[in-house]
VOGU-3710 file (C-alpha; in Angstrom, 3 decimals, decimal comma):
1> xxxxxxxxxx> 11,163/20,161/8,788  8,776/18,746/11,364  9,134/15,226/12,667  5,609/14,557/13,489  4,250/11,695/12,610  1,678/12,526/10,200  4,350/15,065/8,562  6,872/11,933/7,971  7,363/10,571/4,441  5,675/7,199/4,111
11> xxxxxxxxxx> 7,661/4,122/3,018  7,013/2,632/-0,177  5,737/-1,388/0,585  7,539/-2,838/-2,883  9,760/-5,131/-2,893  10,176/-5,830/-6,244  8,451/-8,493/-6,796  5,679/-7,561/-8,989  2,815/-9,931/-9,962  -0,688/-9,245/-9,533
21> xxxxxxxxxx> -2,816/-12,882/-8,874  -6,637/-13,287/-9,301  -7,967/-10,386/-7,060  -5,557/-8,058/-8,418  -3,266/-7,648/-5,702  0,561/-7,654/-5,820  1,365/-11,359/-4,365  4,537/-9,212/-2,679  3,046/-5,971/-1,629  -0,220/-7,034/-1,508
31> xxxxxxxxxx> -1,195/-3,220/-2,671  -4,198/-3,597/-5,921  -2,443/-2,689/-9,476  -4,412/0,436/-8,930  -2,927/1,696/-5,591  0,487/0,805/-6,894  -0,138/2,971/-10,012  -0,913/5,711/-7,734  1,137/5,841/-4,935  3,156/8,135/-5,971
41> xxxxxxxxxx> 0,250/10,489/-6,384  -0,829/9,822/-2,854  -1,572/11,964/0,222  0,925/10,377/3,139  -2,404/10,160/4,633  -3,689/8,207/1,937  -0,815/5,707/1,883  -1,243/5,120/5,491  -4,964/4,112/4,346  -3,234/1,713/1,880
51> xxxxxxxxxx> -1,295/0,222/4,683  -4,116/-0,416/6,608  -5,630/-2,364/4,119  -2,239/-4,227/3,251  -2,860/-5,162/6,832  -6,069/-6,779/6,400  -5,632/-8,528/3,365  -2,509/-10,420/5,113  -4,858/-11,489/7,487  -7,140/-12,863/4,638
61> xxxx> -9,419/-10,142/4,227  -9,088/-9,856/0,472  -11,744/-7,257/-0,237  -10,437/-5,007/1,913
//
C-alpha cells in the first residue's frame, strides 16, 4: 500500500453533531447536507475539495 499523499484515506470531518442551519451547512462540520450524503461516495480527491471549502466557509465564506 502506498503512503503518498494523494493515495491516503481521507478523514471523515463529523463530529456528531448534526444540524444543518439556514444555508444548509452542518453547524459542526460545516460540510452542505448534500456533501455529507455523499461522502462516502467520494473520490479522496473529491473530499479534499470538500475540505477546502470547509476551510472557507470557517472563514465566513458561506457560498463557498
Amino acid at each position: 500500500m502506498s503512503t503518498e499523499p494523494q493515495m491516503q484515506r481521507v478523514s471523515n470531518p463529523c463530529v456528531g453533531v448534526c444540524a444543518l442551519d439556514e444555508h444548509d451547512l452542518c453547524i459542526a462540520c460545516r460540510r452542505s447536507g448534500i456533501e455529507i450524503a455523499e461522502w462516502g461516495v467520494y473520490s479522496n480527491d473529491e473530499k479534499r475539495q470538500v475540505l477546502m471549502k470547509i476551510v472557507k466557509r470557517e472563514a465566513g465564506d458561506v457560498k463557498a
